[in-house]
VODREN-476580 format. One record per residue (C-alpha): x, y, z. Coordinates in Angstrom, 2 decimals. Example, Ala and Ser with C-alpha at 12.3 -4.5 7.8 and 13.67 -1.06 7.14 Angstrom:
BEGIN
SITE | 12.30 | -4.50 | 7.80
SITE | 13.67 | -1.06 | 7.14
end
This chain:
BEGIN
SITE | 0.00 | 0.00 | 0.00
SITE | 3.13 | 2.64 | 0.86
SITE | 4.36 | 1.66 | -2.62
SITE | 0.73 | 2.15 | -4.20
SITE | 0.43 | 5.43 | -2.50
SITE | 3.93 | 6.82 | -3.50
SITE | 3.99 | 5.61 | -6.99
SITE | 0.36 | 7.46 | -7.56
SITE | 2.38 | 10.67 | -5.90
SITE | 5.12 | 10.14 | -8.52
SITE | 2.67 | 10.09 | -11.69
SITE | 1.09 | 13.48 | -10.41
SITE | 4.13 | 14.94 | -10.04
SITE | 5.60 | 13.88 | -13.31
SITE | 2.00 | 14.83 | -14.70
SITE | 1.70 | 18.45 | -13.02
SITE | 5.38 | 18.77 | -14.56
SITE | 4.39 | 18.11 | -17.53
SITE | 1.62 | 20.13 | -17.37
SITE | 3.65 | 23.26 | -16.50
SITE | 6.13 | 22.97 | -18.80
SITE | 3.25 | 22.48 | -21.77
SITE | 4.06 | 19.67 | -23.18
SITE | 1.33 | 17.31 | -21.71
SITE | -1.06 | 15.35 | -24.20
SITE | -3.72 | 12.86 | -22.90
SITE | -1.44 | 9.99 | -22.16
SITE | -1.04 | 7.74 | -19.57
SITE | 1.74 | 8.73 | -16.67
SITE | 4.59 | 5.66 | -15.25
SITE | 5.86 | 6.52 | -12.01
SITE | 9.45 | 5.04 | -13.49
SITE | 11.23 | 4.80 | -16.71
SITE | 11.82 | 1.69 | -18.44
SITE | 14.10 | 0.23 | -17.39
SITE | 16.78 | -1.08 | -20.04
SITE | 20.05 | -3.68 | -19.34
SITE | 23.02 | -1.69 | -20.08
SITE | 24.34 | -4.29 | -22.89
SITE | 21.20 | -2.93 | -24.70
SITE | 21.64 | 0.37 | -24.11
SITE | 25.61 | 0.31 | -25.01
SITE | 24.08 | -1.21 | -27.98
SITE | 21.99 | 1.74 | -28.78
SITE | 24.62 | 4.32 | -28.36
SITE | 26.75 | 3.23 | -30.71
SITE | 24.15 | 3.10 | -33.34
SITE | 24.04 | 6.15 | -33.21
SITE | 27.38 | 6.70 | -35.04
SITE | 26.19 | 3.50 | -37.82
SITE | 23.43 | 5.51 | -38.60
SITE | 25.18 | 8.39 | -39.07
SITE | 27.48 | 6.72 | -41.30
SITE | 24.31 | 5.20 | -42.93
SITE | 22.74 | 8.95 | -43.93
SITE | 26.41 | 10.04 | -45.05
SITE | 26.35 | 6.81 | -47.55
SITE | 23.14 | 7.50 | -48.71
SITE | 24.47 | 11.17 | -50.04
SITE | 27.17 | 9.84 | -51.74
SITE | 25.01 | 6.99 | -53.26
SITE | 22.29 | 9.79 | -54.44
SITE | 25.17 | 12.21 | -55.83
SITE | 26.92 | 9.01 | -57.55
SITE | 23.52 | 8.19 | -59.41
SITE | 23.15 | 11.58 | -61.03
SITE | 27.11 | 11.87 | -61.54
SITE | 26.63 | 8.77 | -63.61
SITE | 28.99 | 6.99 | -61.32
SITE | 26.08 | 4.65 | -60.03
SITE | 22.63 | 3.39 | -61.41
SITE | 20.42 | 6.57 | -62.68
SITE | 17.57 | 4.55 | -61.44
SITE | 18.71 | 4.90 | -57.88
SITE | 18.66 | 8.84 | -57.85
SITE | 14.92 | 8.07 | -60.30
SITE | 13.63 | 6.42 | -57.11
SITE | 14.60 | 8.62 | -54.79
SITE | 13.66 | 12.07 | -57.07
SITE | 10.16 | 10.32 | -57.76
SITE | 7.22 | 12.36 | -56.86
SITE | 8.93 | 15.56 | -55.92
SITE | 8.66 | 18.82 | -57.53
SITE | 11.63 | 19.63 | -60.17
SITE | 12.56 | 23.00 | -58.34
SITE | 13.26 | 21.41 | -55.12
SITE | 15.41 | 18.45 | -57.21
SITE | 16.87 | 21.32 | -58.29
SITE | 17.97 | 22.61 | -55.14
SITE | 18.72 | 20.11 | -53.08
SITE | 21.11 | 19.06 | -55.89
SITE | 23.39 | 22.71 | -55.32
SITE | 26.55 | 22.02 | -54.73
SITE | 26.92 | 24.33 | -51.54
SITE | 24.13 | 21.74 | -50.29
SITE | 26.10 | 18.34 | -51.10
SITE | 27.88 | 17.58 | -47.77
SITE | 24.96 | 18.76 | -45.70
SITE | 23.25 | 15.53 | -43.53
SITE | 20.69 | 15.92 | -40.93
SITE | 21.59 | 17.11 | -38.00
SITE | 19.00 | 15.11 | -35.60
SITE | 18.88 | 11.58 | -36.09
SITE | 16.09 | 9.69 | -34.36
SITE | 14.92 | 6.13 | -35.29
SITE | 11.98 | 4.06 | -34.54
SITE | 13.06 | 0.72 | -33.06
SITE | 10.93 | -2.17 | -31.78
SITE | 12.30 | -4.88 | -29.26
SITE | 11.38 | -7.90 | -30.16
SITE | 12.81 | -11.53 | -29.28
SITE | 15.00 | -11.64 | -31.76
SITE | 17.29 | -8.49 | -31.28
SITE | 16.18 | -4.96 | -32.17
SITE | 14.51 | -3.09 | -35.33
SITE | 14.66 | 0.08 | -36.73
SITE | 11.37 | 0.39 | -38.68
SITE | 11.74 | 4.09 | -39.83
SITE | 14.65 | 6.97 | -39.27
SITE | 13.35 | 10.36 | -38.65
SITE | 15.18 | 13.51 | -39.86
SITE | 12.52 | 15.78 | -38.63
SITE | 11.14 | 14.43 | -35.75
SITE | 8.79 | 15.35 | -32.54
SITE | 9.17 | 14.18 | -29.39
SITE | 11.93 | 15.89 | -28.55
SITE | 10.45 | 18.65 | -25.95
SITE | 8.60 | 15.53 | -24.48
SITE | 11.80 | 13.64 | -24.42
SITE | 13.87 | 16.40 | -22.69
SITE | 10.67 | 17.78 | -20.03
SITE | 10.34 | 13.68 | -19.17
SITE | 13.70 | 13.52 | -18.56
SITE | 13.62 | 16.43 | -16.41
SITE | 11.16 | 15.60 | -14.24
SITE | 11.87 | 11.86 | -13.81
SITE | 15.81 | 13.30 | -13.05
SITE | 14.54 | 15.46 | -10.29
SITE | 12.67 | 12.75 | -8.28
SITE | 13.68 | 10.39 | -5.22
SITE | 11.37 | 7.59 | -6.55
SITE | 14.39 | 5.19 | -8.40
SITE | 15.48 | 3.04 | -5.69
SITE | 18.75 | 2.28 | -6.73
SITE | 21.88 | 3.76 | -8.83
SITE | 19.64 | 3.57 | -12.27
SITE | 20.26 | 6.72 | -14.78
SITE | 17.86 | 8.56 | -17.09
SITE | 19.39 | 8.53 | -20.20
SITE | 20.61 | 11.77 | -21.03
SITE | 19.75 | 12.83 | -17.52
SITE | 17.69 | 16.11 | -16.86
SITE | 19.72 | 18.56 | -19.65
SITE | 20.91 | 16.13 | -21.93
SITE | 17.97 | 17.02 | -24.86
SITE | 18.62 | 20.76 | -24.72
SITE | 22.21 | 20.53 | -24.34
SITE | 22.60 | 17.75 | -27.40
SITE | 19.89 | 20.07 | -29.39
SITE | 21.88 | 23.14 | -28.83
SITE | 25.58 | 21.68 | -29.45
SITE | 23.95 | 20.74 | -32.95
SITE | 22.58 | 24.23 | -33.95
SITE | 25.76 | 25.79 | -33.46
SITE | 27.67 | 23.35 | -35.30
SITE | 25.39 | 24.39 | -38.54
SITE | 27.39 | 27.65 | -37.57
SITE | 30.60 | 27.13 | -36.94
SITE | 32.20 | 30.50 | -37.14
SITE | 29.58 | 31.63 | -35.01
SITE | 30.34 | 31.83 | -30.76
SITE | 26.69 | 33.04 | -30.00
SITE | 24.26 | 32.50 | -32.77
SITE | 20.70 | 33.79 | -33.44
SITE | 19.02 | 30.79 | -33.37
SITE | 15.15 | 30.38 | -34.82
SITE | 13.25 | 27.21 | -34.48
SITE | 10.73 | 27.95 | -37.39
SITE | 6.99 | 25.24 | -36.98
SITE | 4.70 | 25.47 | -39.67
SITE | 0.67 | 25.64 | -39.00
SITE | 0.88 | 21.89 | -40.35
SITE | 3.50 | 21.26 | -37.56
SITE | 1.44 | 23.25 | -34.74
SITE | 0.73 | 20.09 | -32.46
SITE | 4.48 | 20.19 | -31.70
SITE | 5.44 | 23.98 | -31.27
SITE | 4.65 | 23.95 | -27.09
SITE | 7.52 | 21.28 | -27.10
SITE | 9.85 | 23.26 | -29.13
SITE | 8.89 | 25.94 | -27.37
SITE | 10.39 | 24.53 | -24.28
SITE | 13.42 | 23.09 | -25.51
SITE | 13.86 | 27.02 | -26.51
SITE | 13.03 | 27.68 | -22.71
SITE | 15.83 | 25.18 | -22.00
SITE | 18.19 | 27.23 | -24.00
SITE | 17.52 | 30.72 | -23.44
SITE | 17.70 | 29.96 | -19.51
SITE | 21.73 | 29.39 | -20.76
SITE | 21.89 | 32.68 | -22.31
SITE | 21.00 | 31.84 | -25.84
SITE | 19.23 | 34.07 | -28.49
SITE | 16.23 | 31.32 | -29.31
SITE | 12.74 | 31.96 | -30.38
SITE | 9.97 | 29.74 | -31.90
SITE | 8.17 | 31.26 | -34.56
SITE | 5.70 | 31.40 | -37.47
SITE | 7.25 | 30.93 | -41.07
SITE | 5.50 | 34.38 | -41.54
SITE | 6.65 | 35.97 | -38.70
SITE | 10.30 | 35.93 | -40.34
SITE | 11.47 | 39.00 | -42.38
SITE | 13.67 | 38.87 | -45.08
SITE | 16.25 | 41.22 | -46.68
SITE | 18.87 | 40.91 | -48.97
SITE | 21.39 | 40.59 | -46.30
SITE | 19.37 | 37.55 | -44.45
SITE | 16.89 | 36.71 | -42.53
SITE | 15.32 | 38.65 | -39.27
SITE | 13.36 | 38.12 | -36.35
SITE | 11.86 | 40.91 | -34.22
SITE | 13.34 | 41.37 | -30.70
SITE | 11.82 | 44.07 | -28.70
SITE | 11.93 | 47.38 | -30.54
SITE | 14.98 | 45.85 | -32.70
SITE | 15.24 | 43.37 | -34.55
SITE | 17.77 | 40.51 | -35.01
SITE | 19.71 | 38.78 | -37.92
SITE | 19.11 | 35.14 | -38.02
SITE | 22.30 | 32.93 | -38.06
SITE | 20.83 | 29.34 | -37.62
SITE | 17.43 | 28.45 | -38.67
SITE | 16.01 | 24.66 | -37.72
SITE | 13.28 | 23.78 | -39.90
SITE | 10.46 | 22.34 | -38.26
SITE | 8.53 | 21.76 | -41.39
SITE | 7.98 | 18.77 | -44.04
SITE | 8.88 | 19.07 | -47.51
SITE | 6.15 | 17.81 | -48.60
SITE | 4.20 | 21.25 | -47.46
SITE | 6.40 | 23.62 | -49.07
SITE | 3.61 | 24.73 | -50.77
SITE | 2.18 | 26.10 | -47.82
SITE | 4.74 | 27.53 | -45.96
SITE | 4.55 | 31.14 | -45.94
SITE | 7.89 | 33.14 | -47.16
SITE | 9.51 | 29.32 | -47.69
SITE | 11.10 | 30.66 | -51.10
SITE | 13.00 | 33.44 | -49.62
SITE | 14.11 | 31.30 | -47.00
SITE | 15.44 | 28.31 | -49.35
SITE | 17.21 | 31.82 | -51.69
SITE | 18.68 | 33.31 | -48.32
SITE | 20.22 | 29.70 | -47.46
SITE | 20.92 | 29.47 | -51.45
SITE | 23.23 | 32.79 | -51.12
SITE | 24.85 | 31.82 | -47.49
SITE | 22.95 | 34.12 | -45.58
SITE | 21.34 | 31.74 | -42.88
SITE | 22.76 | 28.28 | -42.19
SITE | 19.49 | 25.88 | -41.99
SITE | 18.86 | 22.46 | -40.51
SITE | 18.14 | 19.92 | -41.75
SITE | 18.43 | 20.77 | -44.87
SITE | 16.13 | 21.06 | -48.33
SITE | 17.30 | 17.39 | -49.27
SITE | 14.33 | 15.01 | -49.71
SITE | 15.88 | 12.03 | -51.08
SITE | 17.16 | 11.61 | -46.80
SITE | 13.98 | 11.48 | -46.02
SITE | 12.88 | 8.51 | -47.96
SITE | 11.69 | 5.32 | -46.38
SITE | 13.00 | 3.97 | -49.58
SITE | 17.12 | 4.69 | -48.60
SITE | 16.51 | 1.12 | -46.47
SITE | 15.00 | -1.08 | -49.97
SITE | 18.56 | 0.33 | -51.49
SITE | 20.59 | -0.38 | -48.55
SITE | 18.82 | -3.70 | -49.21
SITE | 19.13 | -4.25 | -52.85
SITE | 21.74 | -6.90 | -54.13
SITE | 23.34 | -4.95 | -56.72
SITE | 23.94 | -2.62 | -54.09
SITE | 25.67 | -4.71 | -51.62
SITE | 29.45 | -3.88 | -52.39
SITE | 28.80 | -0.35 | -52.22
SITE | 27.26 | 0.04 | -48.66
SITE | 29.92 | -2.77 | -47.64
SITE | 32.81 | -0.50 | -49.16
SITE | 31.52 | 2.77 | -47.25
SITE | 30.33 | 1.50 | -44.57
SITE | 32.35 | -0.98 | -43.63
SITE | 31.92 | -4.46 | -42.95
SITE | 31.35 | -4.29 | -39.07
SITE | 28.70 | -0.93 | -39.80
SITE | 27.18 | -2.68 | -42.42
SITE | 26.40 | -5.83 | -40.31
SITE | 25.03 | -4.21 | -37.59
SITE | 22.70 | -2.12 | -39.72
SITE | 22.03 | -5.34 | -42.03
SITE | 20.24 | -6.86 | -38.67
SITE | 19.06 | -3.95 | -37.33
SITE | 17.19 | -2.57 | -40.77
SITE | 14.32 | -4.58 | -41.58
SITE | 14.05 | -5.91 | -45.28
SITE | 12.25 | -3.42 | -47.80
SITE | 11.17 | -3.35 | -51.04
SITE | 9.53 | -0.29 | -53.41
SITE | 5.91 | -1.05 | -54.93
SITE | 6.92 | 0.04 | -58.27
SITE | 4.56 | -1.08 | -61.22
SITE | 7.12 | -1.87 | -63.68
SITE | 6.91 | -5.04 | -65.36
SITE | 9.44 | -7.56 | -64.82
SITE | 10.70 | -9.93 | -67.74
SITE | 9.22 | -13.41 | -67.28
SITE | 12.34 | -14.84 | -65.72
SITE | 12.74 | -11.92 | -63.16
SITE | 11.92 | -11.97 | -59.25
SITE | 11.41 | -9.27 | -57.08
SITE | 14.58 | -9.89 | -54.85
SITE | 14.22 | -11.30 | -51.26
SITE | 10.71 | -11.21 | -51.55
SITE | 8.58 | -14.16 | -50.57
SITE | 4.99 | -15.30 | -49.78
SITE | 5.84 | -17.97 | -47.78
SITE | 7.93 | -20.27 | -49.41
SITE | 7.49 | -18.73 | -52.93
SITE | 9.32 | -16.42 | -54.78
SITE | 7.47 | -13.20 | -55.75
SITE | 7.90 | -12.33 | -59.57
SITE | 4.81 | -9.57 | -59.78
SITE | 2.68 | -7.92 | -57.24
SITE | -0.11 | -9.66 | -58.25
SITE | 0.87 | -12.82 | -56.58
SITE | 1.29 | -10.39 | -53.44
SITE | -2.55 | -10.00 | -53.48
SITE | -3.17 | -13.21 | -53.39
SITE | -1.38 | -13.50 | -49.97
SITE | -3.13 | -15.62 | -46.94
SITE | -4.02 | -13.71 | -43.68
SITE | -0.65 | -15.57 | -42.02
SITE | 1.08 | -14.91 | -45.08
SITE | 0.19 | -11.00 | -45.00
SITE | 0.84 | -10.69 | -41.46
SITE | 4.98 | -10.34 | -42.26
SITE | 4.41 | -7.47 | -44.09
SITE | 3.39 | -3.98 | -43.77
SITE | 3.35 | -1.13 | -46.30
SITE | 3.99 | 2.74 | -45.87
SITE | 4.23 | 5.94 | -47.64
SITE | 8.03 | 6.27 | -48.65
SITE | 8.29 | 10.05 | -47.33
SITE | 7.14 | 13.06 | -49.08
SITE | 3.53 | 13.02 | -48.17
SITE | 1.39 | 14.05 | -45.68
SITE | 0.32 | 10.19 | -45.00
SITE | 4.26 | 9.46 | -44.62
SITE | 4.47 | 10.28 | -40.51
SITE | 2.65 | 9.74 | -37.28
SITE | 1.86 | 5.94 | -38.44
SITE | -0.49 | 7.73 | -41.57
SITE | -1.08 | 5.66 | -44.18
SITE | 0.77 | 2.83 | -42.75
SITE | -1.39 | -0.70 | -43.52
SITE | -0.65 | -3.95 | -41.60
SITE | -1.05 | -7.48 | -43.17
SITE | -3.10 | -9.47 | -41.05
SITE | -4.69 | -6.31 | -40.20
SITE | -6.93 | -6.02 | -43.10
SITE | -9.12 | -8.72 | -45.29
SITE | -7.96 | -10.12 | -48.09
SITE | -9.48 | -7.61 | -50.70
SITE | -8.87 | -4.64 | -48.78
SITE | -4.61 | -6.13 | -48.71
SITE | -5.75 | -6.17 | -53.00
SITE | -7.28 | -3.07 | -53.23
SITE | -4.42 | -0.84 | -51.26
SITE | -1.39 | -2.85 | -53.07
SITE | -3.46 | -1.69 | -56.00
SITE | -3.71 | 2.05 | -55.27
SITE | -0.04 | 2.04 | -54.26
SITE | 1.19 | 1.28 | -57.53
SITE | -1.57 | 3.33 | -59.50
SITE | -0.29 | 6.19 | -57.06
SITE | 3.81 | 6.11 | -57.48
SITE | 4.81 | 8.33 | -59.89
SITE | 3.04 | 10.30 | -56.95
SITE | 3.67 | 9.13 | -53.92
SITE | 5.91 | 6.00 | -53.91
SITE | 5.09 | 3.10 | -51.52
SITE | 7.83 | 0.89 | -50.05
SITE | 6.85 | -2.81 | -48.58
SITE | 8.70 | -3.56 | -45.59
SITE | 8.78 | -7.10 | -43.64
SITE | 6.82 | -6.46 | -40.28
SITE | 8.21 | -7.16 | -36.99
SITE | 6.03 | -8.44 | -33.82
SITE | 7.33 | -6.72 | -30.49
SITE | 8.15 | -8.64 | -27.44
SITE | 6.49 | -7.99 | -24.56
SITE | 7.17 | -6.11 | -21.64
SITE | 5.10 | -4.57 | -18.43
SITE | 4.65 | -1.54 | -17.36
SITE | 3.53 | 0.42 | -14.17
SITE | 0.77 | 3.12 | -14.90
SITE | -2.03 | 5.59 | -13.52
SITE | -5.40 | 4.69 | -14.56
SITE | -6.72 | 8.11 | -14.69
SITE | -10.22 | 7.01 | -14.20
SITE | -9.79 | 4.94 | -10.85
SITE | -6.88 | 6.74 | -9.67
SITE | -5.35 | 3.16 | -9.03
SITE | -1.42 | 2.41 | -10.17
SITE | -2.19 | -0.46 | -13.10
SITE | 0.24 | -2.92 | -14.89
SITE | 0.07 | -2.94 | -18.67
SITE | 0.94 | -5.99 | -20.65
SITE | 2.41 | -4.05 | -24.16
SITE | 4.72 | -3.42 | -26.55
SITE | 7.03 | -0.93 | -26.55
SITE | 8.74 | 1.22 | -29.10
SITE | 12.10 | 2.97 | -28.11
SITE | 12.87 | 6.67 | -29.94
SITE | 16.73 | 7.51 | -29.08
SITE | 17.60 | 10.73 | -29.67
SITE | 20.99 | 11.47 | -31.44
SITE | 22.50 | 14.70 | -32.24
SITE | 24.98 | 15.12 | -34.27
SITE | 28.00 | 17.62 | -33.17
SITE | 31.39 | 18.55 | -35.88
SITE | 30.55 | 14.85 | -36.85
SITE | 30.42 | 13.78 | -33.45
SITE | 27.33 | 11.68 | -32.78
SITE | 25.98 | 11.84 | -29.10
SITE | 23.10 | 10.12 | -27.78
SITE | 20.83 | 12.62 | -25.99
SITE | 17.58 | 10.41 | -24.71
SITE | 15.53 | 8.07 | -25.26
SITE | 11.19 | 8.05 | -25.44
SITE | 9.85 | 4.91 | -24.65
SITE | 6.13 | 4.55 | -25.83
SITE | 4.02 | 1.36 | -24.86
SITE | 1.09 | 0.27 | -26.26
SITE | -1.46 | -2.35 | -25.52
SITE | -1.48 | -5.66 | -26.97
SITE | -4.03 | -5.44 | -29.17
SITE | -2.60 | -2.44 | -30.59
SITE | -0.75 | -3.19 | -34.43
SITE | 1.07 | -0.13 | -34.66
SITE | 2.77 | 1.30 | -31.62
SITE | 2.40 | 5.45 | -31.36
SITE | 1.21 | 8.21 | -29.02
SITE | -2.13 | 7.07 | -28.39
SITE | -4.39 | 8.03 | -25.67
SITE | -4.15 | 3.87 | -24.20
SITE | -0.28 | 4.77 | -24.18
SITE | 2.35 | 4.83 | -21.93
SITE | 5.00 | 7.52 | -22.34
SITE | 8.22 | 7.24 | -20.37
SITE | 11.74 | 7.73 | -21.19
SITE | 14.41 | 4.98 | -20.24
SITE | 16.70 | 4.58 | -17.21
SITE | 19.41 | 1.90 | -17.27
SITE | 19.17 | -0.79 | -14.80
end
């Protein structure tokens, strides 16, 4: 009963925490972290640097393709669907050693090791991440010598270190963390990882796309009566909704003519789901083994689950799709992928491959065994009548193990135990090169649940090693 009683104290707190710093959404409240062994979590830090590695390869591999010095097909792929002015762009060569800055994958435990079902370039969670962190850091509740990852700072120190290595020359930058209307569900997060900062003595606002104003020299942001030149400027925004992102033109020309350094930057072809069916391909093979590295390229050989892009071209009647099989049976069209049984269907899964509205936030996303038979038919079908516009990728689904986890039922005001699965988000930021693992969000869902995400049944913790 003491334990009852002090673990329901411990969810308030982290709750009214939450609450205060703004970043609370309707989700169920641990009183602990998840607890990770450390051989796991020694294992996730150093992925950190293989995936790295992994978005550095990928460059090269696009800038090879359209050099001529690889398959064209490969930079085809990855150029499919986007508009020929941001090709354009992203192709400058003042943009060609840029990578993401952030690097933040989507991994699943499951009995057989670890997978990372998605990377994410521009992702949320990161206010959560660092305010959880914070107030599970400040408490008495962990009974033994068990460490948050990252600790209380680690998210605002890791995000900050990053935005001033997009400006190297620069001791203090102006730093603006710019979230679109279509990115408005995460600006009271950002807005207190800017909180973090500025109580360090940094220049940081979050702002409105229009509330930015542009001269020839750069790019401006009121401050007071004055007003200040922008020197870093981390794009909170998709691609995909350039369109509607107010003054986004004069910021891509004021980054174009090296008046603001931006992160991450106007490359779209990173942001493809697709990057993991290449890493994948056979004809590939020697290439990621020769950058990478043999030992990076078998950890991320394990760790990335098979993929493959739901392109309509027809194969030659001796061709196969490669690696791909309904059971036993070697795939040679799609078609035989509709005729898939429910156990057969339930190994796959099939996403938007990036640049779409549908392509985050577990949009769009179709499980196997999920669906019937016809309805598995009728969306392989609008996936391939819909590439040239939105590219699909199949990817081989993974079942999480599962693991418990202590929770307030907000209804009964008892502490619960929830039989889930969980997905881990680490956090890495990326510093001169130097990759550094900032925090990790742990998100479990309920059994019944296909796709794990931020769901109201959730349970959103970060993770402590044990």
């Amino acid at each position: 009963m003491i334990r009852h009683t002090a673990y329901k104290e411990q969810c308030l707190y982290i709750k009214d925490r939450l609450i205060e710093d703004g970043v609370y959404i309707n989700w169920n409240i641990s009183p602990e972290p998840f607890f990770m062994e450390k051989k796991e979590l020694t294992f996730i830090e150093s992925l950190g640097r293989c995936l790295y590695l992994f978005y550095s390869a990928s460059n090269n591999l696009y800038y090879q393709s359209i050099h001529g010095k690889q398959p064209e097909w490969i930079a085809g792929y990855l150029d499919q669907g986007k508009p020929q002015s941001l090709i354009e762009y992203a192709r400058m060569n003042r943009m060609k050693n840029l990578l993401p800055g952030i690097i933040r994958p989507d991994i699943i435990l499951t009995k057989d090791g670890m997978v990372a079902t998605e990377l994410d370039a521009v992702p949320g969670g990161m206010g959560i991440t660092g305010s959880l962190n914070s107030a599970y850091s400040s408490t008495l509740f962990i009974e033994t010598d068990n460490k948050i990852v990252g600790e209380g700072e680690g998210m605002a120190d890791g995000f900050l270190n990053m935005l001033k290595s997009a400006a190297p020359r620069i001791d203090d930058p102006v730093i603006a963390i710019v979230v679109s209307e279509e990115s408005r569900d995460y600006r009271s997060e950002m807005e207190w990882l800017a909180g973090a900062m500025r109580e360090v003595g940094v220049n940081v606002s979050t702002i409105k796309p229009e509330d930015i104003i542009f001269t020839e020299e750069g790019l401006y942001i009121k401050s007071g009566e004055n007003r200040c030149k922008i020197d870093v400027l981390y794009r909170f925004f998709e691609l995909f909704d350039l369109m509607n992102i107010p003054k986004a033109e004069l910021i891509m020309y004021s980054a174009k003519k090296n008046r603001v350094s931006i992160t991450p930057p106007f490359k779209p072809f990173l942001e493809e789901k697709m990057l993991y069916a290449l890493f994948h391909h056979p004809m590939l093979r020697e290439y990621w083994m020769t950058t990478l590295g043999e030992k990076v390229f078998s950890v991320l050989h394990k760790i990335l689950p098979p993929t493959w892009i739901l392109d309509p071209a027809e194969l030659p009647p001796y061709g196969i799709i490669p690696g791909l099989k309904v059971g036993k049976r070697p795939v040679a069209c799609w078609a035989e992928l509709k005729q898939a049984t429910q156990s057969e269907r339930k190994e796959f899964v099939i996403k938007p491959s990036g640049f779409s509205e549908l392509a985050w936030g577990s949009r769009g996303v179709v499980v196997g065994h999920d669906v019937s038979k016809k309805e598995w038919g009728d969306v392989i079908d609008r996936t391939l009548e819909d590439f040239y516009r939105t590219p699909h990728i199949l990817q081989k689904y993974h079942k999480g193990r599962h693991v418990e986890v202590n929770y307030l039922d907000q209804s009964t005001g008892d502490i619960k135990t929830m039989k889930g699965r969980v997905r881990l988000c680490p956090y890495y930021f990326v510093y001169r090169k130097d990759v550094k693992l900032a925090g990790i969000l742990a998100t479990v869902c309920p059994l019944d649940k296909k796709l794990i995400h931020g769901m109201t049944d959730s349970v959103i913790t970060v993770v402590a090693s044990s």
